[in-house]
C-alpha positions in Angstrom: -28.0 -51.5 18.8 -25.9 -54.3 19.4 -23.1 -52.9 20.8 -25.1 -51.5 22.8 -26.2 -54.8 24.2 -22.9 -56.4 24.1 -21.3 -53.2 26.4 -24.3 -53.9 28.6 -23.8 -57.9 28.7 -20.2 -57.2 29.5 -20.9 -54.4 32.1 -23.7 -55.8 34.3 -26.0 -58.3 32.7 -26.2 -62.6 33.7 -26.3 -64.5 30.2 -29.4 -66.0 29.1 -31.9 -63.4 31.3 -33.0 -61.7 28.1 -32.7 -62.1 24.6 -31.4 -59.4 22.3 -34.2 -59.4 20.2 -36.3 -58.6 23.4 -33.9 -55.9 24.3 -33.8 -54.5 21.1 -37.4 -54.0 21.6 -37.1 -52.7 24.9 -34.7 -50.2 23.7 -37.1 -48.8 21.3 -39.8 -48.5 23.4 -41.6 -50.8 21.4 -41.9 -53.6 24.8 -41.2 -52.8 28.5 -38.9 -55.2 29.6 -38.0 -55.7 33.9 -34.6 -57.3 33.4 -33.3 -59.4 35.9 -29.9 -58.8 37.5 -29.4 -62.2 39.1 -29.3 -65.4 37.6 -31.7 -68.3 38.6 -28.9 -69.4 41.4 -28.7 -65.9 43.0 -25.5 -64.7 41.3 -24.9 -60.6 39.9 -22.7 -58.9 38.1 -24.5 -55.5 38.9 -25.1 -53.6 41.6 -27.7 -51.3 41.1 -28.9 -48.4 43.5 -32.3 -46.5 43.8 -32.2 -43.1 44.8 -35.6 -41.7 44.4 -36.8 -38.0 44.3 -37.0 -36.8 48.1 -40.4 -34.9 49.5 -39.4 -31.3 50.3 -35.5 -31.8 49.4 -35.1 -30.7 45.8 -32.3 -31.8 44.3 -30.9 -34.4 47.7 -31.4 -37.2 46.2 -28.5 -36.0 43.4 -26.2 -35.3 46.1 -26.9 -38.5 48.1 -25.8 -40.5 44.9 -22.7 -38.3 44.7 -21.6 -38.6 48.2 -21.8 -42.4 47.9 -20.1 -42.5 44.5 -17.3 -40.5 46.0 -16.6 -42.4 49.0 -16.9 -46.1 47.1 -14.5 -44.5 44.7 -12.1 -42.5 47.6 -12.4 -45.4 50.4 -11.8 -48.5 48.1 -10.0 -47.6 44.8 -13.7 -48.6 43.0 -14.0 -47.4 39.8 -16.4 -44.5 38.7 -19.8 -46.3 38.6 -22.4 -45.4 35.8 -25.0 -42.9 36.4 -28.7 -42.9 34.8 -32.4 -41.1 34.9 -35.1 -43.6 35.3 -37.2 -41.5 33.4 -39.4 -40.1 36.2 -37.8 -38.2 38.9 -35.3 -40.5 40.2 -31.3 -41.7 39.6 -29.9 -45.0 39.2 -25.6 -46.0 40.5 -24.5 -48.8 38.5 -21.6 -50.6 39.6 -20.4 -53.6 37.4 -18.7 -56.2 38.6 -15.8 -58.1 36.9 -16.7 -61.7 37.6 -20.2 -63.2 39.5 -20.3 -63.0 43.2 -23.7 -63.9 45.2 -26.9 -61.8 45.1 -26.0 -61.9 49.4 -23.4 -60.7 49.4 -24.0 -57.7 46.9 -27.0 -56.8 49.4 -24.7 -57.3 52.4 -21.8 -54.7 51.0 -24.9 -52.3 50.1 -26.3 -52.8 53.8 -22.6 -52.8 55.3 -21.7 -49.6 52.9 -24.4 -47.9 54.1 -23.8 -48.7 58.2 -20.4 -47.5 58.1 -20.8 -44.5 55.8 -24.2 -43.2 55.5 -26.6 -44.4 58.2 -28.8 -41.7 57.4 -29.6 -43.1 53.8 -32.1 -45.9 52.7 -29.7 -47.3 50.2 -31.2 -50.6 48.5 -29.9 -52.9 45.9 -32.5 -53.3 43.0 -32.9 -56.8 41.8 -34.4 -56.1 38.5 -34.3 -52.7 36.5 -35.7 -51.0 33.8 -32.6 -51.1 31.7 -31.7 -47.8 30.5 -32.3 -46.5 27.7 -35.8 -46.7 27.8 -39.0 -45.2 27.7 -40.7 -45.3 31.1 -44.6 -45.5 30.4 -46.0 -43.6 33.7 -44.4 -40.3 32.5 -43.8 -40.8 29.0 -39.8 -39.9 29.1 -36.9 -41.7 28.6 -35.0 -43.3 31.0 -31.0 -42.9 29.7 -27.5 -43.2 31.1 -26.0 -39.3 31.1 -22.6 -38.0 31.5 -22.2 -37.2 35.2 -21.9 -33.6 35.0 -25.2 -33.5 33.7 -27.1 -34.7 36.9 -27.6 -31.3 39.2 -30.0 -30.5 35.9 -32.4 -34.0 36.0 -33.0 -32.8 40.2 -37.1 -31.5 39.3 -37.8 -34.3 35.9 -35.0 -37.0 35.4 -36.5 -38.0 32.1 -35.6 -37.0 28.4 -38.6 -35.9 26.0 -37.1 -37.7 22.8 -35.0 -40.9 22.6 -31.4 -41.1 23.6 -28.9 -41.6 20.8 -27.4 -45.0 20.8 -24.0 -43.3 20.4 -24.4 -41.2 22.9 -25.1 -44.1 25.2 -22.3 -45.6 23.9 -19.8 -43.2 24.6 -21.1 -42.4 28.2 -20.5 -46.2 28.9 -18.0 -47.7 26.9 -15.1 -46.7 28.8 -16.0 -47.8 32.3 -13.9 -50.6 34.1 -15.4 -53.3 36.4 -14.7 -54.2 40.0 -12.6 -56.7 40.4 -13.6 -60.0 42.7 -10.7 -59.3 44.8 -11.2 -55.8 45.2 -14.9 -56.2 45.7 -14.5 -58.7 48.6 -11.2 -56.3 50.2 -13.9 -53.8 50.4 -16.5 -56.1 52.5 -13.7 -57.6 54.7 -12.4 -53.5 55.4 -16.1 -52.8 56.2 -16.7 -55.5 58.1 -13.4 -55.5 60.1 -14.1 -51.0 60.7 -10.6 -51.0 58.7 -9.5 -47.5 58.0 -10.1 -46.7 54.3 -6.3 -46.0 53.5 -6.0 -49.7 54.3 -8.2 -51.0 51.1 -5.6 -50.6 47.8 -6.7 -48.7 45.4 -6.6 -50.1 41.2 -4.9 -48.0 38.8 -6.5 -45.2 37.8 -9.4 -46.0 35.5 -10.2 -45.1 31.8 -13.3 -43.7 32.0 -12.8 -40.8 34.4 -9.5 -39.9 34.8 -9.8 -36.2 36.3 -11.9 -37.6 39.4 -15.7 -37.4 40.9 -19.0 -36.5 41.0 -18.2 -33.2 42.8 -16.2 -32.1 40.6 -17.6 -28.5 39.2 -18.2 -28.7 35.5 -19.2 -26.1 33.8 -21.6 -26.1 30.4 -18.6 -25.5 28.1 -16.7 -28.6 30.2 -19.6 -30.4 29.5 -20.0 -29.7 25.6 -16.6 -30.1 25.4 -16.5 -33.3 26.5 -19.2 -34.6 24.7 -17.5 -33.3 21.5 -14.8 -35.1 22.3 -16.5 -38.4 22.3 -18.2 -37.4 19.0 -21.6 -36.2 20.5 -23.5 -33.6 19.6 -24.8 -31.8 22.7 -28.5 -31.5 22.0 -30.1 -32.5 25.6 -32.4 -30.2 27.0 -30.3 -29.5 30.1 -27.5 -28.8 28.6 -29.6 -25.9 27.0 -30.4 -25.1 30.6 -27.0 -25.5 31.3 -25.7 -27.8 34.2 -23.4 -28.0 36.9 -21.6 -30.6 38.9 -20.9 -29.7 42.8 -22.7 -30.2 45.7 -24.7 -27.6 47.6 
């Protein structure tokens, strides 16, 4: 459990905002916790976006996330975000950002994000989460971070029935990179200028994802042998449904 925290401190939490006894807690469902992603003077290192079941579009939502994910990752060299369940029938994007910026201006490359790419979407940066993994108490599931490829199966319930494995948490965040300062603010000023996206340079390929995006198709045996790979043992059950990664 406390690498767990320690990967989430160093991924997206402000210091000080909640103890790790209290996390540990919240981690075992023993205390819900609402963690805070800004500090008390309005400063993130997590950008955190909602996207909630749709009425009468099945599995939309999914693909919403996917098409963002893919264009912050295509448009501005960003590195692949973090995906989770909220443990009800929604999905969570997690970028982390390498150093603090203001709580503005992570709302403002949201709002300016969604103006010149998705007009269509209500995208919305959450300013405190229910920090996966945990058990969410209106539907008694677990909220967890999941291997991308998984996602097409959480469309109908995005919650597991049994606790995640730490070490499968672990593994599914451990290798991500953060955005740099730099590159976060290159991406505002392309936005806010209507630069083309070619114009924004892109990072180094990043660790965690090497062979691309969220529409990528993966197929149950890419999946399981994946997670075999990073010592899991596949015993979700949608990967007994199976899964696949593309968009409709």
């Amino acid at each position: 459990m406390e690498k767990l925290i320690a990967l989430l401190n160093r991924l997206y939490l402000m210091p000080q905002l909640a103890s790790p006894e209290a996390l540990a807690r919240h981690f075992h469902g023993l205390q819900a916790l609402r963690i805070p992603l800004a500090s008390p003077d309005d400063l993130t290192r997590a950008i955190v976006i909602d996207f909630p079941k749709l009425r009468g579009h099945a599995d939309r939502h999914w693909t919403n996330l996917c098409e963002v994910a893919n264009r912050l990752q295509e448009a501005y060299g960003f590195p692949p975000p973090a995906v989770s369940i909220d443990g009800g029938s929604g999905y969570q994007l997690w970028l982390s950002l390498d150093e603090p910026v203001p709580l503005g201006d992570a709302r403002r490359f949201v709002a300016m994000l969604r103006d010149a790419h998705f007009p269509e979407l209500d995208l919305q940066v959450a300013v405190e989460v229910a920090l996966p993994p945990c058990l969410n108490a209106a539907s008694g599931k677990w909220a967890a971070f999941i291997h991308p490829g998984m996602g097409a199966s959480f469309a109908e319930e995005a919650g597991l029935e049994m606790t995640p494995p730490v070490n499968a948490q672990l593994a599914f965040l451990e290798g991500l990179d953060s955005i740099g300062k730099a590159q976060f603010f290159d991406a505002l000023v392309s936005m806010k200028q209507g630069d083309a996206p070619a114009q924004v340079q892109a990072p180094e390929p990043p660790r965690a994802s090497p062979d691309g995006l969220l529409l990528k198709d993966a197929t149950l045996e890419d999946i399981v042998r994946r997670l075999h790979a990073m010592n899991i043992e596949p015993t979700f059950r949608h990967l007994l449904r199976g899964a696949t990664w593309s968009q409709p």
